[in-house]
Predicted model as a PDB file, atoms N, CA, C, CB and O in Angstrom, pLDDT in the B-factor column:
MODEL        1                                                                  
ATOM      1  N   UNK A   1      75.262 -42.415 183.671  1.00 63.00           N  
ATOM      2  CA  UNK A   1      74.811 -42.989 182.412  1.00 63.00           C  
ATOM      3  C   UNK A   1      73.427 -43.598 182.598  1.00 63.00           C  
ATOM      4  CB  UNK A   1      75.812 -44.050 181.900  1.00 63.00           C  
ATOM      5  O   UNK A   1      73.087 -44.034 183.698  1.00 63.00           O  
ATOM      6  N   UNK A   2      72.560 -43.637 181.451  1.00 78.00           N  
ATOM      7  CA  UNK A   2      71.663 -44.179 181.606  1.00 78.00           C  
ATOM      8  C   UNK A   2      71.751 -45.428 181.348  1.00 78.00           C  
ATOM      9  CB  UNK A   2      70.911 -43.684 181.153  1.00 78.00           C  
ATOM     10  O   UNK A   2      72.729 -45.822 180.712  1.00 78.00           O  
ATOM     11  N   UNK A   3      70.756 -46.334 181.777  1.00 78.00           N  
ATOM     12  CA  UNK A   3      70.631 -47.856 181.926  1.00 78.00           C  
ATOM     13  C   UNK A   3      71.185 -48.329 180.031  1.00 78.00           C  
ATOM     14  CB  UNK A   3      68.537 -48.374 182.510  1.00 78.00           C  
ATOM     15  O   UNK A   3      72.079 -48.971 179.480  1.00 78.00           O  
ATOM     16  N   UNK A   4      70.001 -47.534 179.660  1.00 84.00           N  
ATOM     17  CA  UNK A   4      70.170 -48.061 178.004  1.00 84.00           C  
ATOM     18  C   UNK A   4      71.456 -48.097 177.364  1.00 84.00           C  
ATOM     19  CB  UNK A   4      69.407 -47.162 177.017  1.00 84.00           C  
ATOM     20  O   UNK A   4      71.746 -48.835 176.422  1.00 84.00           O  
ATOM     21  N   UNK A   5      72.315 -47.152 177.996  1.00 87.00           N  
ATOM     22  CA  UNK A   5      73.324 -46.209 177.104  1.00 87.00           C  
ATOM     23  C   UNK A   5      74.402 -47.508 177.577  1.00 87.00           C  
ATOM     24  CB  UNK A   5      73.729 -44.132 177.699  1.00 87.00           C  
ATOM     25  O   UNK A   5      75.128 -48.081 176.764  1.00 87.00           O  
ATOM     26  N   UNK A   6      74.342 -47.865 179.148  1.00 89.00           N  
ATOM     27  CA  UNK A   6      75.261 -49.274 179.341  1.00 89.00           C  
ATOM     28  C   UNK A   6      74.357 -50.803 178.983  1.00 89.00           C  
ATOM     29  CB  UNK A   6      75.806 -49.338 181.206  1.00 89.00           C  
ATOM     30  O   UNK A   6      75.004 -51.801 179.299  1.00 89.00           O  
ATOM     31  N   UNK A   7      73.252 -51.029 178.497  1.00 89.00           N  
ATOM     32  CA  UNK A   7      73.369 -51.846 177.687  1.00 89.00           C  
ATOM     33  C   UNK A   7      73.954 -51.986 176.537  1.00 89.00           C  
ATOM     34  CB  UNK A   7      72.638 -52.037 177.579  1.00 89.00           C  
ATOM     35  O   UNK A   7      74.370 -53.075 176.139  1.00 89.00           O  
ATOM     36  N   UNK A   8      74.048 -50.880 175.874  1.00 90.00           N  
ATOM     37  CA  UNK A   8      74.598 -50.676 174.451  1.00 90.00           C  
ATOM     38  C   UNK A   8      76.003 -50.836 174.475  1.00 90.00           C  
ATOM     39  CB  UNK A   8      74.281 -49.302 173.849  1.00 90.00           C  
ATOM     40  O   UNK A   8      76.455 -51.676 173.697  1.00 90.00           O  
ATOM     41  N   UNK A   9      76.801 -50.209 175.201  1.00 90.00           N  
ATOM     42  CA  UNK A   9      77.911 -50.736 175.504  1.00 90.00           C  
ATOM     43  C   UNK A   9      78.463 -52.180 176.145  1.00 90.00           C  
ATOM     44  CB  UNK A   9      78.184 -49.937 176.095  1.00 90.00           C  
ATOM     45  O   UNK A   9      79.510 -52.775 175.891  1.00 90.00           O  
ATOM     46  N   UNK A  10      77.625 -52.451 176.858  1.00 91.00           N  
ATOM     47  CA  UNK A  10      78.316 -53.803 177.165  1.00 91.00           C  
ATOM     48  C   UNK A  10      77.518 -55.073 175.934  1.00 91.00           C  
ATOM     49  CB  UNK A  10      77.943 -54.236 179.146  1.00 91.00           C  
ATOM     50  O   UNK A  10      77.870 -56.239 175.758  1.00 91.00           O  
ATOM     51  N   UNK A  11      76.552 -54.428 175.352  1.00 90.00           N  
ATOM     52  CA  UNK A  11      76.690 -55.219 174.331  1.00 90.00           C  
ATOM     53  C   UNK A  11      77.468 -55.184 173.143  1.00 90.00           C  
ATOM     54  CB  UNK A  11      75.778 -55.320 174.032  1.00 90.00           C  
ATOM     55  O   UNK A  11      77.626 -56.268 172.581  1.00 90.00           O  
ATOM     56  N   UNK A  12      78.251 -53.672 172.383  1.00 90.00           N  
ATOM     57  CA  UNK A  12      79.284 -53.980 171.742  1.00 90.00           C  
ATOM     58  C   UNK A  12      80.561 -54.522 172.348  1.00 90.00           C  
ATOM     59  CB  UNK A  12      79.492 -53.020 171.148  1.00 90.00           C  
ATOM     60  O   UNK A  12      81.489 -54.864 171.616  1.00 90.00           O  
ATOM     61  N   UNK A  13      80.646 -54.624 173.903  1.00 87.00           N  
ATOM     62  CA  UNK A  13      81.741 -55.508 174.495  1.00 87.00           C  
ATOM     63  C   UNK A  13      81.640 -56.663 173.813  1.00 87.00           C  
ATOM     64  CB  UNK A  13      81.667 -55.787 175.989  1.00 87.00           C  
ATOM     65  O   UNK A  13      82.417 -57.195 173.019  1.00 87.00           O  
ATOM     66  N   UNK A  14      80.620 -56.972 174.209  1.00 86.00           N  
ATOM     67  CA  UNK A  14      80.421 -58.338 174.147  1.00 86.00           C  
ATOM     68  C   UNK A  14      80.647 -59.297 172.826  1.00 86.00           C  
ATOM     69  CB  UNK A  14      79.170 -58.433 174.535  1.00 86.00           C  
ATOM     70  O   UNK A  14      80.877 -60.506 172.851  1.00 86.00           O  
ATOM     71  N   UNK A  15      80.505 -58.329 171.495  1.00 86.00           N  
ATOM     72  CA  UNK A  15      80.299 -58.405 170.263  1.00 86.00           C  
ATOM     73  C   UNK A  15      81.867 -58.498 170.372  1.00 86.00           C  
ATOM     74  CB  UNK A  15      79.405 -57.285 169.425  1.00 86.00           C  
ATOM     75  O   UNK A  15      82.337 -59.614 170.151  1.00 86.00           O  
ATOM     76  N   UNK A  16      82.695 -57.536 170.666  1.00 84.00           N  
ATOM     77  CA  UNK A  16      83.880 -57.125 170.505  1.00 84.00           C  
ATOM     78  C   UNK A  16      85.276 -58.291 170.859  1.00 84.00           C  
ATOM     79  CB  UNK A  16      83.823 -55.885 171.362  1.00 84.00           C  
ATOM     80  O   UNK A  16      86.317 -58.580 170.269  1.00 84.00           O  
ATOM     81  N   UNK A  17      84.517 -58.791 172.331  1.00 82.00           N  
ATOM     82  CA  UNK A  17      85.246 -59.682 172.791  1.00 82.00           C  
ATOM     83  C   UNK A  17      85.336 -60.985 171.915  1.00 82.00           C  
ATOM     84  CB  UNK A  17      84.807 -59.879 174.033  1.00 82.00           C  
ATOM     85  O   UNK A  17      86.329 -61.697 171.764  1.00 82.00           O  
ATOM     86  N   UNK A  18      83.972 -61.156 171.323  1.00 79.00           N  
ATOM     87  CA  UNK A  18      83.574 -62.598 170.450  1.00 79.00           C  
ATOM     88  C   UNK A  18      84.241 -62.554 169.403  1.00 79.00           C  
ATOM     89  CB  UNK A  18      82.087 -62.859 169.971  1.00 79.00           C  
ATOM     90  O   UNK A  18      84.665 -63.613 168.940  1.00 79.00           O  
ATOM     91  N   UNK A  19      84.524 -61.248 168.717  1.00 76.00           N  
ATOM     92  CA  UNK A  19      85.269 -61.041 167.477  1.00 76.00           C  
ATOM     93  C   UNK A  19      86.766 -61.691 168.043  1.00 76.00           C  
ATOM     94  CB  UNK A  19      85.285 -59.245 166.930  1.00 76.00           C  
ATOM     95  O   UNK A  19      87.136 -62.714 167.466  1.00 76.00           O  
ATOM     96  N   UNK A  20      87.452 -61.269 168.901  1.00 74.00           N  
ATOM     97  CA  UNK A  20      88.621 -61.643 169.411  1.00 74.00           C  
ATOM     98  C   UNK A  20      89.078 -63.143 169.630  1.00 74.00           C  
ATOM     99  CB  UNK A  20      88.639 -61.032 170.505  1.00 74.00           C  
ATOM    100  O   UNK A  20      90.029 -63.720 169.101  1.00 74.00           O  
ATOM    101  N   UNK A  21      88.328 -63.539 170.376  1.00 71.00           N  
ATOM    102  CA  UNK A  21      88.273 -65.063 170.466  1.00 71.00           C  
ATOM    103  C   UNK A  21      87.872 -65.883 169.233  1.00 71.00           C  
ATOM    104  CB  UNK A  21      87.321 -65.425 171.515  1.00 71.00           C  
ATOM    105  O   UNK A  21      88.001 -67.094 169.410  1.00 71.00           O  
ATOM    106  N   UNK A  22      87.417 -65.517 168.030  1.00 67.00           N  
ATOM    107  CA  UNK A  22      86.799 -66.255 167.064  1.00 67.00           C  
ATOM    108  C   UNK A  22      88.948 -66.074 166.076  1.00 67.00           C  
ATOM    109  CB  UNK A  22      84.760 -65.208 166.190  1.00 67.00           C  
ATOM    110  O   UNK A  22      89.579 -66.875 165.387  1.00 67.00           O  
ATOM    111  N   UNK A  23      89.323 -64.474 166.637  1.00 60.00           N  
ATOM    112  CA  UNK A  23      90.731 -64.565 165.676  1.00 60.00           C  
ATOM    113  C   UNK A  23      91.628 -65.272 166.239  1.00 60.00           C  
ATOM    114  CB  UNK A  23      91.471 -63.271 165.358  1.00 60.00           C  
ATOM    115  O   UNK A  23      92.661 -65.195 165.573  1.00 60.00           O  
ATOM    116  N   UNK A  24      91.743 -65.899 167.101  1.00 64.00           N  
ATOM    117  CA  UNK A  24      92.577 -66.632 167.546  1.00 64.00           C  
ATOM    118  C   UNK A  24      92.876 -67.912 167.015  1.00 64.00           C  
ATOM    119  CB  UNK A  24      92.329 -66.693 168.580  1.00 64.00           C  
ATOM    120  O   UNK A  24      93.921 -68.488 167.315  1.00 64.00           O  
ATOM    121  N   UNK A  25      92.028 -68.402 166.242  1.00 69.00           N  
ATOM    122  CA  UNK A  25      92.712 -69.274 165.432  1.00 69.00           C  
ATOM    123  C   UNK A  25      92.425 -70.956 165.935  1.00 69.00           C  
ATOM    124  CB  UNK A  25      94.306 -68.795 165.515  1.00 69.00           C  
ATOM    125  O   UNK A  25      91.767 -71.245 166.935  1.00 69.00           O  
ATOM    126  N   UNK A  26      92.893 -71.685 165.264  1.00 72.00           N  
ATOM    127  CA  UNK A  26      92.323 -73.028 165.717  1.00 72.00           C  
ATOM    128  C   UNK A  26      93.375 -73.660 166.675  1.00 72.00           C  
ATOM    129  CB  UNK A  26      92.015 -74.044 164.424  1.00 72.00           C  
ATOM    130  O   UNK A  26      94.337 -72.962 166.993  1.00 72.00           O  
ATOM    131  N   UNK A  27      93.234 -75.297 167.301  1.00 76.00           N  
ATOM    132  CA  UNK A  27      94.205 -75.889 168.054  1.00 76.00           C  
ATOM    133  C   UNK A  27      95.522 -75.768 167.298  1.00 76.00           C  
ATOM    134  CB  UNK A  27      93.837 -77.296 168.368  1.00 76.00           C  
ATOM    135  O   UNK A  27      95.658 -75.646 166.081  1.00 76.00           O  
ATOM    136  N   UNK A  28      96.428 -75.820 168.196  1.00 78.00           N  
ATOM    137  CA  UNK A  28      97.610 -75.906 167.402  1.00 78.00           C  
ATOM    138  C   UNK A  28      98.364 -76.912 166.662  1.00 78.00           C  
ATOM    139  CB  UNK A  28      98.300 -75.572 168.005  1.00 78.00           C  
ATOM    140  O   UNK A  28      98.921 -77.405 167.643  1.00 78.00           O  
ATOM    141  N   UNK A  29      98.808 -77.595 165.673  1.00 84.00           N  
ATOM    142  CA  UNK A  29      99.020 -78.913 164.999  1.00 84.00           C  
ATOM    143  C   UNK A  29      99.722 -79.751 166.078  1.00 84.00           C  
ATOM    144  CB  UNK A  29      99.917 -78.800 163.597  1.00 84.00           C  
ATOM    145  O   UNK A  29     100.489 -79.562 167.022  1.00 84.00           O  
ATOM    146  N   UNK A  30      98.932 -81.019 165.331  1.00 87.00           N  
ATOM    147  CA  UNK A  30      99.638 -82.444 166.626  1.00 87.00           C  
ATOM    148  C   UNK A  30     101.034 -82.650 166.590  1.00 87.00           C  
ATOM    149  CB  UNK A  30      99.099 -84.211 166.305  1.00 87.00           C  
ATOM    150  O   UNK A  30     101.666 -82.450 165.553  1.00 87.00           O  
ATOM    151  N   UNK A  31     101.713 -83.134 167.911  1.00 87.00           N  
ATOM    152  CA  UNK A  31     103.013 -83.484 167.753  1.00 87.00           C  
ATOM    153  C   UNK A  31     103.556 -83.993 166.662  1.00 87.00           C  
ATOM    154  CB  UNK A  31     103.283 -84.184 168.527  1.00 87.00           C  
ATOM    155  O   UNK A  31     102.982 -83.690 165.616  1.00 87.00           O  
ATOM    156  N   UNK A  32     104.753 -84.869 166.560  1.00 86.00           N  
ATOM    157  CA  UNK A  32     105.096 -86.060 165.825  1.00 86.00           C  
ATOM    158  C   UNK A  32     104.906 -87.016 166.798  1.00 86.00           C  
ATOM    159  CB  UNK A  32     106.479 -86.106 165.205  1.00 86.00           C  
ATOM    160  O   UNK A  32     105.006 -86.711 167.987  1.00 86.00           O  
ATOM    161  N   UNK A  33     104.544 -88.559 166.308  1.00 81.00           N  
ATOM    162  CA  UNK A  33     103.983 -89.665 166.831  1.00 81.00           C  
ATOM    163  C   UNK A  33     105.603 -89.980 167.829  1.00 81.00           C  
ATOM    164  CB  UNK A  33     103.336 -90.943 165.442  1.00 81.00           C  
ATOM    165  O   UNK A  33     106.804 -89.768 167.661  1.00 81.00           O  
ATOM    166  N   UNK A  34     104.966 -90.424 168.594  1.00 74.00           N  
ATOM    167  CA  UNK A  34     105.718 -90.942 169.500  1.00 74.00           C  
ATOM    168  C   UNK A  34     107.114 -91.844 169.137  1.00 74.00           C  
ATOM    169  CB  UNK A  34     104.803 -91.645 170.186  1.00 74.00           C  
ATOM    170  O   UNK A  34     106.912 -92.489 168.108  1.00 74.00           O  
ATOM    171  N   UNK A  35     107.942 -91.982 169.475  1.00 76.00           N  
ATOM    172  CA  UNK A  35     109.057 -93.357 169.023  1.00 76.00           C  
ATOM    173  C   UNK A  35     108.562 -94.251 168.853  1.00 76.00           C  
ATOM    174  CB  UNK A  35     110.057 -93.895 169.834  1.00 76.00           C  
ATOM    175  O   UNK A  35     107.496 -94.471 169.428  1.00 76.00           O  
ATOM    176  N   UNK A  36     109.175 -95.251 167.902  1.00 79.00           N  
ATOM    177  CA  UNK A  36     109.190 -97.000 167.999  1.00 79.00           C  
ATOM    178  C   UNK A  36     109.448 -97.227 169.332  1.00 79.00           C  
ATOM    179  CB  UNK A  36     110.405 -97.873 167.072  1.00 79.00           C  
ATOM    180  O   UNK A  36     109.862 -96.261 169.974  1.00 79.00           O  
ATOM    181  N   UNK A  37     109.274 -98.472 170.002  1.00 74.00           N  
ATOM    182  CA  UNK A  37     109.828 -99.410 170.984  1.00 74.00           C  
ATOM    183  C   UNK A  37     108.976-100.047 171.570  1.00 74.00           C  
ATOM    184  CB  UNK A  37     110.560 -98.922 171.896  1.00 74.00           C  
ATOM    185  O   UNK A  37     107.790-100.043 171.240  1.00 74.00           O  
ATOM    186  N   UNK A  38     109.402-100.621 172.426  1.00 64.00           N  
ATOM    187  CA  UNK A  38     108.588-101.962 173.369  1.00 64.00           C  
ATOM    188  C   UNK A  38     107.721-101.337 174.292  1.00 64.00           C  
ATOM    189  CB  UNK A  38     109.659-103.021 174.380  1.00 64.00           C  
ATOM    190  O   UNK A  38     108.017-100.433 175.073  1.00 64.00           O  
ATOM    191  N   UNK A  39     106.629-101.888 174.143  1.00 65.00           N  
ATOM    192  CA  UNK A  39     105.473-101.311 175.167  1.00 65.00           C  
ATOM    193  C   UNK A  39     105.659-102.267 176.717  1.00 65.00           C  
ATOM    194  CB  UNK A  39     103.625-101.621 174.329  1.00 65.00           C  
ATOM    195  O   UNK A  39     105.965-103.456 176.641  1.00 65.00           O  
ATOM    196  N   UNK A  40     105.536-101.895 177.469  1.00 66.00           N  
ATOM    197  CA  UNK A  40     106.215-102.182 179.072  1.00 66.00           C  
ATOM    198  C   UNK A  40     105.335-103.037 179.673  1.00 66.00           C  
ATOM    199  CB  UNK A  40     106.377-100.823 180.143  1.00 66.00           C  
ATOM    200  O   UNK A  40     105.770-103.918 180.415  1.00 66.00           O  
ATOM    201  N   UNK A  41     103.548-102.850 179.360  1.00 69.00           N  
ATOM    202  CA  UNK A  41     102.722-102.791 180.209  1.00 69.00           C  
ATOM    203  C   UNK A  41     102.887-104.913 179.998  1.00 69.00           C  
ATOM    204  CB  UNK A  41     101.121-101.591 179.788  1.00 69.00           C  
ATOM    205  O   UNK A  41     102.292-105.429 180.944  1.00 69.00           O  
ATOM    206  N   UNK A  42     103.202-105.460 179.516  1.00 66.00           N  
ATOM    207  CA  UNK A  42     103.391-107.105 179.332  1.00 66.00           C  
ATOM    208  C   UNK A  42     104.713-107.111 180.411  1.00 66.00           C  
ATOM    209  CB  UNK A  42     103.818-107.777 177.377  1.00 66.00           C  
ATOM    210  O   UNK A  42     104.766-107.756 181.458  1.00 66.00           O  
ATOM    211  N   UNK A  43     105.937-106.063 179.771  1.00 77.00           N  
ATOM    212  CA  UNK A  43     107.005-106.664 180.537  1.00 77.00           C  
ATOM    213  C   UNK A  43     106.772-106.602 182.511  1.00 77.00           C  
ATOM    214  CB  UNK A  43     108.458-105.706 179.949  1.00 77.00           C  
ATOM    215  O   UNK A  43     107.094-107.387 183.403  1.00 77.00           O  
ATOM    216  N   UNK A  44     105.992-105.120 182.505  1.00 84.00           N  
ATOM    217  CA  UNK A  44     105.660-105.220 183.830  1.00 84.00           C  
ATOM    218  C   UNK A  44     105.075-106.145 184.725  1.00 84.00           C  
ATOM    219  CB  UNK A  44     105.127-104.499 183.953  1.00 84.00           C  
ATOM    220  O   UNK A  44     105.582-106.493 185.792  1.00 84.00           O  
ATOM    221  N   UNK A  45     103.719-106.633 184.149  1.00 84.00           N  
ATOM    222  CA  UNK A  45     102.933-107.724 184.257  1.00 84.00           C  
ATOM    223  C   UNK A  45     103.830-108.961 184.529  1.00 84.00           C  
ATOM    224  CB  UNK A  45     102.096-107.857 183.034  1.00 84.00           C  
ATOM    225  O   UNK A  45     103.778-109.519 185.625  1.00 84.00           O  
ATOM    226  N   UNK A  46     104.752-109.445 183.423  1.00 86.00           N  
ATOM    227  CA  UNK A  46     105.687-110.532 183.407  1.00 86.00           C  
ATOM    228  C   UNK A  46     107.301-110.251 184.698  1.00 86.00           C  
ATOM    229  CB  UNK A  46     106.160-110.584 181.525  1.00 86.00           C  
ATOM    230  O   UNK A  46     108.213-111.025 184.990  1.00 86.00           O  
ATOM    231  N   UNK A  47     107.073-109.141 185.056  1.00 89.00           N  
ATOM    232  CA  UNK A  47     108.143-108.854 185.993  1.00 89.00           C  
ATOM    233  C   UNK A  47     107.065-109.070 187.441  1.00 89.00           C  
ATOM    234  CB  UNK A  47     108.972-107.083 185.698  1.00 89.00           C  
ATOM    235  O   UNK A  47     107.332-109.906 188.304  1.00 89.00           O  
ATOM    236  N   UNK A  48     106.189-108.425 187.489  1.00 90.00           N  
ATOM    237  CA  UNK A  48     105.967-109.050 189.063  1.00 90.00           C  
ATOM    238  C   UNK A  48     105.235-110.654 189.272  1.00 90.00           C  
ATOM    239  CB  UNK A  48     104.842-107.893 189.903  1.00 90.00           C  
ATOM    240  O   UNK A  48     104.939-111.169 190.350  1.00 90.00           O  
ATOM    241  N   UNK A  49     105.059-111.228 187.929  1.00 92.00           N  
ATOM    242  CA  UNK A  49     104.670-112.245 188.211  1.00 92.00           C  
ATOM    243  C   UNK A  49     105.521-112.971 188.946  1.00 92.00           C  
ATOM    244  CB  UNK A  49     104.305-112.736 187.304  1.00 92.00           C  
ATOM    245  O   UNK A  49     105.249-113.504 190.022  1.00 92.00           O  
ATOM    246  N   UNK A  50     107.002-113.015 188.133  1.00 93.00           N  
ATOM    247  CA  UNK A  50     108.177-113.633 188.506  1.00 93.00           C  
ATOM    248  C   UNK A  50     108.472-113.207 189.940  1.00 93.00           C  
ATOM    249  CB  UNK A  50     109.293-113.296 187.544  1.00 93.00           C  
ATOM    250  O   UNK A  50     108.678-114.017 190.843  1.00 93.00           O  
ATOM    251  N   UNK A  51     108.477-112.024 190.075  1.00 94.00           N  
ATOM    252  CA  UNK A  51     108.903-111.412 191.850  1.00 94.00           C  
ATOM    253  C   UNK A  51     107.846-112.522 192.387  1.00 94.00           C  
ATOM    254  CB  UNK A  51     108.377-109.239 192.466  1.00 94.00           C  
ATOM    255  O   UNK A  51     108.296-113.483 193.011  1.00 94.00           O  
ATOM    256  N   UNK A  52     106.918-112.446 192.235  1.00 95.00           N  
ATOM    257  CA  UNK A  52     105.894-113.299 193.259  1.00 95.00           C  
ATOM    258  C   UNK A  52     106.136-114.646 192.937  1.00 95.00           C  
ATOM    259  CB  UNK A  52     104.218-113.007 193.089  1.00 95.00           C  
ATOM    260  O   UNK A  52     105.564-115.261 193.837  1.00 95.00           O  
ATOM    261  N   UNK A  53     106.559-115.313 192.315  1.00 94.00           N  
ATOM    262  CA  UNK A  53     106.807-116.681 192.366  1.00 94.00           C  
ATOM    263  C   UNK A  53     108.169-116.835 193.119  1.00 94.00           C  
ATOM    264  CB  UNK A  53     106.808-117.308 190.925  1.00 94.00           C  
ATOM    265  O   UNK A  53     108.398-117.850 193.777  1.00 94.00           O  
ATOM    266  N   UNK A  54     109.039-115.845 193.017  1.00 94.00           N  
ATOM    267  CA  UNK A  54     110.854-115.648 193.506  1.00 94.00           C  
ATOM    268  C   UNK A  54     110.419-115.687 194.913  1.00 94.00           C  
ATOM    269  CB  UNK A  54     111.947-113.902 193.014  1.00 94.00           C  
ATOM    270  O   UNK A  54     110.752-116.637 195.622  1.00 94.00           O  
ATOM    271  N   UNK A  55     109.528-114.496 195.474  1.00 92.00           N  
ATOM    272  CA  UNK A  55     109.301-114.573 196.614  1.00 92.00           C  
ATOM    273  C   UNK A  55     108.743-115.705 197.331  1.00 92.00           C  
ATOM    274  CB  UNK A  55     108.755-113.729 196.750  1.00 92.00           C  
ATOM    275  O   UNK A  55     109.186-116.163 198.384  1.00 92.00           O  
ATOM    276  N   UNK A  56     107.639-116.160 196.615  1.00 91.00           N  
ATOM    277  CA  UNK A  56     107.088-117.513 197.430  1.00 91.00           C  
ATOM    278  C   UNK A  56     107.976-118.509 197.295  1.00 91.00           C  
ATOM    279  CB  UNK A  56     105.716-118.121 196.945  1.00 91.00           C  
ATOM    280  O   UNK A  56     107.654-119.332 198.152  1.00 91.00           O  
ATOM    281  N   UNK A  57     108.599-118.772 196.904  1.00 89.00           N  
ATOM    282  CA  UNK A  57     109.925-119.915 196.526  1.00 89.00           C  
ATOM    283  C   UNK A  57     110.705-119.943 197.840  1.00 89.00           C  
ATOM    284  CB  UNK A  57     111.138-119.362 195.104  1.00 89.00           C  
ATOM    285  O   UNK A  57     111.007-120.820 198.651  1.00 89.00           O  
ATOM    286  N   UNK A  58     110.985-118.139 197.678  1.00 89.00           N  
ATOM    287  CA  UNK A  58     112.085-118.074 198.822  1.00 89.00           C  
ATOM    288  C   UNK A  58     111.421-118.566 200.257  1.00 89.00           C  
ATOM    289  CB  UNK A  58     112.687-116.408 198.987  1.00 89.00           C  
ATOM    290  O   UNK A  58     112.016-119.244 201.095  1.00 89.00           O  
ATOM    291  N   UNK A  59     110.209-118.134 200.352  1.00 87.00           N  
ATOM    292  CA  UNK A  59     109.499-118.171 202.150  1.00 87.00           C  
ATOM    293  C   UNK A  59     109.165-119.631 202.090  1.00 87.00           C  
ATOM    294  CB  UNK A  59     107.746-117.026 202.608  1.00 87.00           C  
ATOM    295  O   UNK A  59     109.308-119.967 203.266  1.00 87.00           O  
ATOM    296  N   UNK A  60     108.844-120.584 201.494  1.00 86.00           N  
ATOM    297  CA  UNK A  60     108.607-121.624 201.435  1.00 86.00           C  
ATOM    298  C   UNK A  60     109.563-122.240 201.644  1.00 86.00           C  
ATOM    299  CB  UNK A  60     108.104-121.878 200.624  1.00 86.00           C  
ATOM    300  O   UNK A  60     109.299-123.072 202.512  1.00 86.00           O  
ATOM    301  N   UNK A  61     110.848-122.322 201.236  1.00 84.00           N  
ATOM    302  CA  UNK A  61     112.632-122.345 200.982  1.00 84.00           C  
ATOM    303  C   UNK A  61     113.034-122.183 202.704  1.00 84.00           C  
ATOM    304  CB  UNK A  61     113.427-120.596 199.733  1.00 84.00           C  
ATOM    305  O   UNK A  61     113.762-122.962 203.320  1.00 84.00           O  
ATOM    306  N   UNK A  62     112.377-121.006 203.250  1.00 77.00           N  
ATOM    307  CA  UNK A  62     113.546-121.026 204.351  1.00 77.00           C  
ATOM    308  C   UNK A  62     112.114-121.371 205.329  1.00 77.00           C  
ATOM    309  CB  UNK A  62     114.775-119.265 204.699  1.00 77.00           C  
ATOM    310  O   UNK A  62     112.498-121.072 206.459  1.00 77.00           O  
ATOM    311  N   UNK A  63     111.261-121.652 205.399  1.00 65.00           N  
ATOM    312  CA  UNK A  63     110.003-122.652 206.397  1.00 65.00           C  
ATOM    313  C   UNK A  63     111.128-124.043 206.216  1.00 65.00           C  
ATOM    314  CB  UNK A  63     107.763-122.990 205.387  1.00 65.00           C  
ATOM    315  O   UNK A  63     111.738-124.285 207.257  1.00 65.00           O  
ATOM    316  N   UNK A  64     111.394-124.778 205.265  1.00 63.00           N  
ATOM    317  CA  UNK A  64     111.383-126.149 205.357  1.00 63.00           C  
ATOM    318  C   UNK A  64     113.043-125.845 206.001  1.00 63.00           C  
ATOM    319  CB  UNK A  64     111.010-127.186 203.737  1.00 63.00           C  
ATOM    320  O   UNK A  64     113.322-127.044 205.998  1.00 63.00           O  
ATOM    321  N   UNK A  65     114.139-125.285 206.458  1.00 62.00           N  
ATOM    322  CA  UNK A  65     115.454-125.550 206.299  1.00 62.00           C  
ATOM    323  C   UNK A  65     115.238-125.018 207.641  1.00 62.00           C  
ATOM    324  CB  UNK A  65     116.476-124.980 205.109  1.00 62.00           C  
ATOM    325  O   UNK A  65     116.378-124.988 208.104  1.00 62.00           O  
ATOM    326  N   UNK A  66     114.433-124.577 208.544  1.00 54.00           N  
ATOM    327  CA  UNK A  66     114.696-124.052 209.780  1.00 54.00           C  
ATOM    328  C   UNK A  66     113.848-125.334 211.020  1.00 54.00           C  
ATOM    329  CB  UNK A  66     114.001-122.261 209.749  1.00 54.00           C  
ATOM    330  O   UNK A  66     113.905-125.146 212.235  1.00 54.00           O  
TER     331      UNK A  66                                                      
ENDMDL                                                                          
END                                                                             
């Protein structure tokens, strides 16, 4: 083939392929929103605070009894 004859072709590829990807259509619709309920990221926060005060309680607790 001549040079020209495969530009011409890989430029209706190219045309061809773009047509394809343009039919595909848009994103697909969003979920439904998530459930109601309690968001964690406080209770977490408020759970290791407590571990770390439980813990220092305890090591402080068994320093003075030994």
């Amino acid at each position: 083939m001549i040079i020209q004859n495969k530009r011409i072709i890989a430029s209706i590829l190219f045309v061809l392929i773009s047509f394809v990807c343009v039919a595909q259509g848009g994103p697909p619709p969003p979920g439904p929103p998530p459930p109601v309920g309690l968001p964690i990221d406080g209770g977490v926060l408020m759970g290791v605070c407590v571990g770390l005060f439980y813990g220092a309680k305890k090591l402080l607790f068994k320093k003075n009894k030994c």
